[in-house]
N, CA, C and O of each residue as an XYZ file, in Angstrom:
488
protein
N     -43.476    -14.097      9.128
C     -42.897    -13.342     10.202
C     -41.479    -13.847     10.479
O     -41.344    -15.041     10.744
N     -40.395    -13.031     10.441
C     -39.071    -13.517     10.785
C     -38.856    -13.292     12.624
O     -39.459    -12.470     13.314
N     -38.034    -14.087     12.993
C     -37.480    -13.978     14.762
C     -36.183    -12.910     14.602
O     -35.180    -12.842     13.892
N     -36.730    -12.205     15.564
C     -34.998    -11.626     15.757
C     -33.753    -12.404     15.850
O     -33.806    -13.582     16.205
N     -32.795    -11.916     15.599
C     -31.628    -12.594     15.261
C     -31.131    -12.852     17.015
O     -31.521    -12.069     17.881
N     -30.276    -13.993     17.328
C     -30.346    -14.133     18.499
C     -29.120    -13.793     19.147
O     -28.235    -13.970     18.310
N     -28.564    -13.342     20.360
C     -27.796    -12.898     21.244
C     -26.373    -13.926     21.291
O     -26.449    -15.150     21.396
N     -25.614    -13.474     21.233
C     -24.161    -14.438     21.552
C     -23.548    -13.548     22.168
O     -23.191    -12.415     21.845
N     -23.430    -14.271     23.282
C     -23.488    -15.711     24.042
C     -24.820    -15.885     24.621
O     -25.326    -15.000     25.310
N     -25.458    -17.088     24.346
C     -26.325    -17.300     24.955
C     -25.863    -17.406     26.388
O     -26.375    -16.486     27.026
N     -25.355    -17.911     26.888
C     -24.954    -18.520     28.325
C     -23.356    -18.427     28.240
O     -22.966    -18.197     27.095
N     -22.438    -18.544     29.116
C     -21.303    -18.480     29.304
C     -20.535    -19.771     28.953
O     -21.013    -20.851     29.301
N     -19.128    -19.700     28.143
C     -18.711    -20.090     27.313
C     -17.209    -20.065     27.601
O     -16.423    -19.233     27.149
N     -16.917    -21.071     28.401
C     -15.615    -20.847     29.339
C     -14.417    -21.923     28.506
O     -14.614    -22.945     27.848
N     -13.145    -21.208     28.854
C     -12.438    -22.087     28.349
C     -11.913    -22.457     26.832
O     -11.271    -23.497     26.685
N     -12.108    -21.853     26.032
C     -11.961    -21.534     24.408
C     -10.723    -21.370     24.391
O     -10.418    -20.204     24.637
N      -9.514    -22.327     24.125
C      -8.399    -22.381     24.011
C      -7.863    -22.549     22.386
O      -8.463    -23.367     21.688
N      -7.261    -22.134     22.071
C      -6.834    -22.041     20.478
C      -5.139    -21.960     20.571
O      -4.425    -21.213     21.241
N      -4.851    -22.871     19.769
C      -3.094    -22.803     19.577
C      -3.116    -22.423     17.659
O      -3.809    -23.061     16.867
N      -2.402    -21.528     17.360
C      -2.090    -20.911     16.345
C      -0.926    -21.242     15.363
O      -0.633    -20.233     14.723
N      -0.184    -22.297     15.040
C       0.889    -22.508     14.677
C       1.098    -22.197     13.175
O       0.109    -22.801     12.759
N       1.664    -21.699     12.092
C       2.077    -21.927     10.843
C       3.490    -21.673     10.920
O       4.122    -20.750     11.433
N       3.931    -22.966     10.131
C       5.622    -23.086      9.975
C       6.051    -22.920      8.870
O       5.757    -23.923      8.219
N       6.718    -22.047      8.127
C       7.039    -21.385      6.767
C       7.830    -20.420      7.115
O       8.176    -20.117      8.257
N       8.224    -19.759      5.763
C       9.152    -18.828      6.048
C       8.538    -17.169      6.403
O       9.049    -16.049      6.378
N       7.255    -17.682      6.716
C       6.787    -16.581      7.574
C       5.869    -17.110      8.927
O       4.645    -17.027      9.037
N       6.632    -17.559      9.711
C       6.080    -17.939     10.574
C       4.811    -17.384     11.626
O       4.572    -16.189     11.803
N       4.207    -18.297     12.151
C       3.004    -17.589     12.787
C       3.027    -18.687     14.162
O       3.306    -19.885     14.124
N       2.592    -17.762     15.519
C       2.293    -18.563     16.899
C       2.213    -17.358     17.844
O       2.813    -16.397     18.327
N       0.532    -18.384     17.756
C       0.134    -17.533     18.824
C      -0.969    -18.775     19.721
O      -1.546    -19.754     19.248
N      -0.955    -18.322     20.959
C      -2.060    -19.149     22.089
C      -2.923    -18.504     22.882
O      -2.356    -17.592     23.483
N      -4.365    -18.629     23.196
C      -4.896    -17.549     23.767
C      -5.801    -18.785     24.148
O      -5.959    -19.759     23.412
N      -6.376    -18.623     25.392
C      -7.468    -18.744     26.005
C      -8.514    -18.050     26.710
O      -8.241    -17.472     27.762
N      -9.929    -18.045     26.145
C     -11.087    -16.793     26.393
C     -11.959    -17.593     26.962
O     -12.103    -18.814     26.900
N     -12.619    -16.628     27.619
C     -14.087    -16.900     27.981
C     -15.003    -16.029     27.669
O     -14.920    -14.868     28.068
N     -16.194    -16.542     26.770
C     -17.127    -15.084     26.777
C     -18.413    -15.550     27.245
O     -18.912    -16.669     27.124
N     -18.891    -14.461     27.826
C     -19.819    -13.912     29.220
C     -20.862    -13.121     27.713
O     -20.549    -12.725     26.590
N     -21.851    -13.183     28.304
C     -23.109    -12.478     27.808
C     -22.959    -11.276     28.795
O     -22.369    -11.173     29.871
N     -23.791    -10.297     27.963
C     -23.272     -8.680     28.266
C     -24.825     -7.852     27.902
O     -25.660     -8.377     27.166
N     -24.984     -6.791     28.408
C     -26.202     -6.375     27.928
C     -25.488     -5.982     26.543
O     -25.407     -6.794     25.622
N     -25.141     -5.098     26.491
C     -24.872     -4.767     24.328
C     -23.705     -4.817     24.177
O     -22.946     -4.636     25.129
N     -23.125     -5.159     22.544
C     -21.883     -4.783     22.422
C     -20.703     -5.835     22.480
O     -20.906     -7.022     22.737
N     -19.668     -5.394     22.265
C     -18.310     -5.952     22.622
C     -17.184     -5.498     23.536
O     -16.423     -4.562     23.291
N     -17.167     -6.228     24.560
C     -15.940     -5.648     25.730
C     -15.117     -7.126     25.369
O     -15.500     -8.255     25.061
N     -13.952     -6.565     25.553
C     -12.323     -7.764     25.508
C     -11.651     -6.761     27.008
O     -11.258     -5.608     27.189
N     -11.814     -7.928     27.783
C     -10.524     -7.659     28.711
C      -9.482     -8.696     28.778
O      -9.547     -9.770     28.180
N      -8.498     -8.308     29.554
C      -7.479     -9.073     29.856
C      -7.570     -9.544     31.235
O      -7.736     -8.753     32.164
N      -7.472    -10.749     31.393
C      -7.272    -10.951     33.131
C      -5.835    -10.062     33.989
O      -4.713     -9.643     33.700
N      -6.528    -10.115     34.882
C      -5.538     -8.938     35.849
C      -4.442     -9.926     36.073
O      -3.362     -9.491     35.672
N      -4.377    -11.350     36.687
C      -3.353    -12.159     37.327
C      -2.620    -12.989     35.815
O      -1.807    -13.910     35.894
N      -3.215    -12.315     34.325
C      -2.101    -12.985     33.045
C      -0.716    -12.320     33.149
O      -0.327    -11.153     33.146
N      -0.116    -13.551     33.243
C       1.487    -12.832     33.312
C       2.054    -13.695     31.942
O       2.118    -14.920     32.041
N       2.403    -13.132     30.853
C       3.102    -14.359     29.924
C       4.651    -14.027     29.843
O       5.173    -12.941     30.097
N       5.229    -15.113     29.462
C       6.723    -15.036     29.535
C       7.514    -14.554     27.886
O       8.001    -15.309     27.044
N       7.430    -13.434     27.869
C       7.495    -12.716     26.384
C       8.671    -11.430     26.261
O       8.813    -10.533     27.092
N       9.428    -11.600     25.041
C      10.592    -10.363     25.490
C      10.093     -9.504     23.874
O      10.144    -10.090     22.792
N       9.777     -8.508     23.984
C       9.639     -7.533     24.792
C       8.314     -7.440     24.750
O       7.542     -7.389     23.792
N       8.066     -7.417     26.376
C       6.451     -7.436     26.931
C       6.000     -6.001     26.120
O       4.982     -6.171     25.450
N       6.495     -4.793     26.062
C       6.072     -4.124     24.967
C       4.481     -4.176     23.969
O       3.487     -3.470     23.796
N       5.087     -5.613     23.462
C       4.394     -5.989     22.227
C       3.128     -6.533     22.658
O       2.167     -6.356     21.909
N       2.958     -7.188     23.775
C       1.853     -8.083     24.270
C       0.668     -7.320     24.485
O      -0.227     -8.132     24.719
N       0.188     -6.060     24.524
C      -0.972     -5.041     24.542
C      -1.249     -4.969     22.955
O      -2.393     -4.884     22.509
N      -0.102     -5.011     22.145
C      -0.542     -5.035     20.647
C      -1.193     -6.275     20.131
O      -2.188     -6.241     19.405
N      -0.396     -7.758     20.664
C      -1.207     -8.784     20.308
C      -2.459     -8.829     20.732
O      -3.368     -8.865     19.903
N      -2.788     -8.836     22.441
C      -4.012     -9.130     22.646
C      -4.937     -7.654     21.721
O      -5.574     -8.304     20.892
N      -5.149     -6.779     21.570
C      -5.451     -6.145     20.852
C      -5.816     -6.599     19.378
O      -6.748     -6.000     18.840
N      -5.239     -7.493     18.750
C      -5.249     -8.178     17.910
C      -6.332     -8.804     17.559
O      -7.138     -8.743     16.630
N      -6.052     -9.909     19.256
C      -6.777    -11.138     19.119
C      -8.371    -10.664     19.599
O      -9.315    -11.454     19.590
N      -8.483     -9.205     20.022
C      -9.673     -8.830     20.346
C     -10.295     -8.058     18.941
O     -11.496     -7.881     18.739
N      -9.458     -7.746     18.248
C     -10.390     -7.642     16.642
C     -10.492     -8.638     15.997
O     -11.605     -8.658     15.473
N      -9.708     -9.789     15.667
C     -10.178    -10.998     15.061
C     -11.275    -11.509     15.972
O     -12.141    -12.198     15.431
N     -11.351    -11.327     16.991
C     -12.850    -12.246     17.871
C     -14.216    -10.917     17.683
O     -15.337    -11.392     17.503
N     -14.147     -9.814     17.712
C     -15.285     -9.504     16.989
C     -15.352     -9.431     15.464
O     -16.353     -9.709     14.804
N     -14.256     -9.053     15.012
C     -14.586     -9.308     13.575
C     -15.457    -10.781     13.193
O     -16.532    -10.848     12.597
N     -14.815    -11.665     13.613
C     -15.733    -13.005     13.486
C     -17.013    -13.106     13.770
O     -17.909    -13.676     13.148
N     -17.046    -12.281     15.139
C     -18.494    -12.369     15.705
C     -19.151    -11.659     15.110
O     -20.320    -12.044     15.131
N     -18.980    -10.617     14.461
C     -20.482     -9.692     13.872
C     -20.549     -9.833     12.162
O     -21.276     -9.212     11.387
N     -19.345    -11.059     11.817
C     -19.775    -11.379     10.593
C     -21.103    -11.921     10.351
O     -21.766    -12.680     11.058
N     -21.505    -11.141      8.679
C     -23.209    -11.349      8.721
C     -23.580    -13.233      8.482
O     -24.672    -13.796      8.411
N     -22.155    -13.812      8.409
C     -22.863    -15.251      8.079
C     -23.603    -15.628      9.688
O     -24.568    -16.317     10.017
N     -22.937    -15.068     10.197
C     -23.369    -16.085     12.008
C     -24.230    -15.127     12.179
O     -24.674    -15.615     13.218
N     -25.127    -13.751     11.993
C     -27.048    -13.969     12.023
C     -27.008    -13.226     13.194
O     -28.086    -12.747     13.545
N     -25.802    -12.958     14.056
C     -26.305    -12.834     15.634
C     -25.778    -11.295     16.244
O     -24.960    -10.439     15.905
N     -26.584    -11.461     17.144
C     -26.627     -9.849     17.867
C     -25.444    -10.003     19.142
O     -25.566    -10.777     20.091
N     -24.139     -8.957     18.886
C     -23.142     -9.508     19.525
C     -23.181     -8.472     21.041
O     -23.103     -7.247     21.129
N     -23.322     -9.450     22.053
C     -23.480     -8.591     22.740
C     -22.782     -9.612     23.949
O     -23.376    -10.482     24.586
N     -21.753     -9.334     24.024
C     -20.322    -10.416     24.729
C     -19.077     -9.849     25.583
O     -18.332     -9.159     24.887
N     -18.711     -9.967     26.814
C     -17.643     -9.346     27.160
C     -16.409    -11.301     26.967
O     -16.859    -12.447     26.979
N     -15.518    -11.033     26.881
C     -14.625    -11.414     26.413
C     -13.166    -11.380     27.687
O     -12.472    -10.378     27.858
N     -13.060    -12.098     28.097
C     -11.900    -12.054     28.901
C     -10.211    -13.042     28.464
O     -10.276    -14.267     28.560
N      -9.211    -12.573     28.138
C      -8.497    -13.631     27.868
C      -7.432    -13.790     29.189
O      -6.636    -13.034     29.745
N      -7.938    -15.425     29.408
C      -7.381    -15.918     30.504
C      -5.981    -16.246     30.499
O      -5.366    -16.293     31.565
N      -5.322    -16.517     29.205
C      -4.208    -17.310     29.007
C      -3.735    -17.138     27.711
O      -4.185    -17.851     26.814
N      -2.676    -16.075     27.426
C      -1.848    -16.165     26.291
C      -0.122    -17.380     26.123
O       0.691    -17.923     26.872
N      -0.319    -17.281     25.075
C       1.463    -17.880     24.997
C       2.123    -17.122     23.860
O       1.309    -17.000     22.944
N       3.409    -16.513     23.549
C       3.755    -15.891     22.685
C       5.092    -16.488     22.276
O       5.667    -17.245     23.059
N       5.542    -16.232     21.260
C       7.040    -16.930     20.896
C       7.762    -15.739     20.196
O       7.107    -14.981     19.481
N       9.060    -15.565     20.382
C       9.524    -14.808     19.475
C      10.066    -15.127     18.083
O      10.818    -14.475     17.358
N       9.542    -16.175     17.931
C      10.440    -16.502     16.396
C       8.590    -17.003     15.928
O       8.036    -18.100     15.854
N       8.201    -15.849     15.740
C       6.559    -16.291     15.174
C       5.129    -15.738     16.030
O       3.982    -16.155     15.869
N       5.528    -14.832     16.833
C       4.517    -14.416     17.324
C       4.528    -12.970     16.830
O       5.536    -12.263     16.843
N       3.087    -12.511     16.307
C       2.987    -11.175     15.762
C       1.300    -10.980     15.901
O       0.469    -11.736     16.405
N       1.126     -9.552     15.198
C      -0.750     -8.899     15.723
C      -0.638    -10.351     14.433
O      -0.607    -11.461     14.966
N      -0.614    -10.346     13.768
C      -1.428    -11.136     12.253
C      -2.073    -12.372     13.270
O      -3.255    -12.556     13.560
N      -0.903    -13.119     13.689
C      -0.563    -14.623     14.913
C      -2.103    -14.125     15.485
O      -3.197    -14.602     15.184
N      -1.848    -13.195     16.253
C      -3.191    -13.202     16.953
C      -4.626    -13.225     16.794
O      -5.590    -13.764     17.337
N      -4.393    -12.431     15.838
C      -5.758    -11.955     15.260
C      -6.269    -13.158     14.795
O      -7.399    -13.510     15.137
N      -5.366    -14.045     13.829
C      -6.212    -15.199     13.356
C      -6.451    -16.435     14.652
O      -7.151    -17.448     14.688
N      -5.763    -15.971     15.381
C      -6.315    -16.667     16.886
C      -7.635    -16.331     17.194
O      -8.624    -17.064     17.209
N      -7.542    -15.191     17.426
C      -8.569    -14.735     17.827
C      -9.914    -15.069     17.052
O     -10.929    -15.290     17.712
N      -9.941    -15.107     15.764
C     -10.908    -15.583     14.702
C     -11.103    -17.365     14.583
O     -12.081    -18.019     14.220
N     -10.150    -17.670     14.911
C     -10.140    -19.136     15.646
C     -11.340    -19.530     17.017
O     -12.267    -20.336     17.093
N     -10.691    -18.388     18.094
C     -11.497    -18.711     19.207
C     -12.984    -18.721     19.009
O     -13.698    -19.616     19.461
N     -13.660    -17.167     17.963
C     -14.721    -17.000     18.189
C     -15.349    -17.564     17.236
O     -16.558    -17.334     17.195
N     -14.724    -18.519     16.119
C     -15.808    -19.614     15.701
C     -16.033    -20.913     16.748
O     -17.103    -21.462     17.011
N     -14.703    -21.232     17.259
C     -14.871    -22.404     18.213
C     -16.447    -22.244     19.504
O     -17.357    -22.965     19.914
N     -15.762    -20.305     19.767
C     -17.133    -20.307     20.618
C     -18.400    -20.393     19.853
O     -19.150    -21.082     20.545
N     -18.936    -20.078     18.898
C     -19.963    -20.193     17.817
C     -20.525    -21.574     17.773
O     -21.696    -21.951     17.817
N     -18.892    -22.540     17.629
C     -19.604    -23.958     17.557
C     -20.276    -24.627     18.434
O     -20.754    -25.688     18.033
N     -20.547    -24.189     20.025
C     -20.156    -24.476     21.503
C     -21.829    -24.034     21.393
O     -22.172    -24.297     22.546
N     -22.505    -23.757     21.021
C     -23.795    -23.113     20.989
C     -24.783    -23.849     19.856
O     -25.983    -23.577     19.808
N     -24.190    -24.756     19.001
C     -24.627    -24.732     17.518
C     -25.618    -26.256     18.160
O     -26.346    -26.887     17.394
């Protein structure tokens, strides 16, 4: 008899801070801090209402976090981690740079955060 595959987040999972740096001639930086909340089904990513980051042109900053909210489910419903994703996602705290911040920056942030949260459970 197999167990159903189990729920992530088990319990709430605060504080998942990730700094993103690669220095080359294609630079990458990005910073995000999440919390994910157990949810009845699914995947929700919000943004906190009071994130203000210091970024020119703010423009772009709906595209990053956007980003960093497909690299954090992409991670999460990969079939190695087994689990039934059912998570709202809040990011408390971005940092952006203009000489290296882009969606790529984020996204692999974001795939950053949601193994860190993975490990936080293990």
């Amino acid at each position: 008899m197999t167990s159903a595959p189990s729920r992530f987040p088990p319990y709430p999972i605060r504080g998942v801070r990730v700094l993103h740096v690669k220095q080359n001639c294609a630079p990458h930086f990005a910073e995000i801090e999440v919390d994910f909340e157990p949810a009845a089904e699914g995947f929700v990513f919000e943004v906190a209402r009071d994130l203000t980051v210091d970024y020119e042109p703010a423009e772009d900053l709906p595209r990053f976090f956007a980003a960093a909210a497909r690299g954090i489910e992409e991670q999460l419903r990969s079939p190695e981690h087994g689990v039934v994703v059912a998570t709202r996602v809040v990011l408390r705290r971005a940092r952006a740079d203009t000489f290296g911040s882009h969606e790529l920056a984020f996204k692999i942030a974001g795939y950053l955060a949601a193994r860190r949260a993975m490990e936080r459970t293990e």
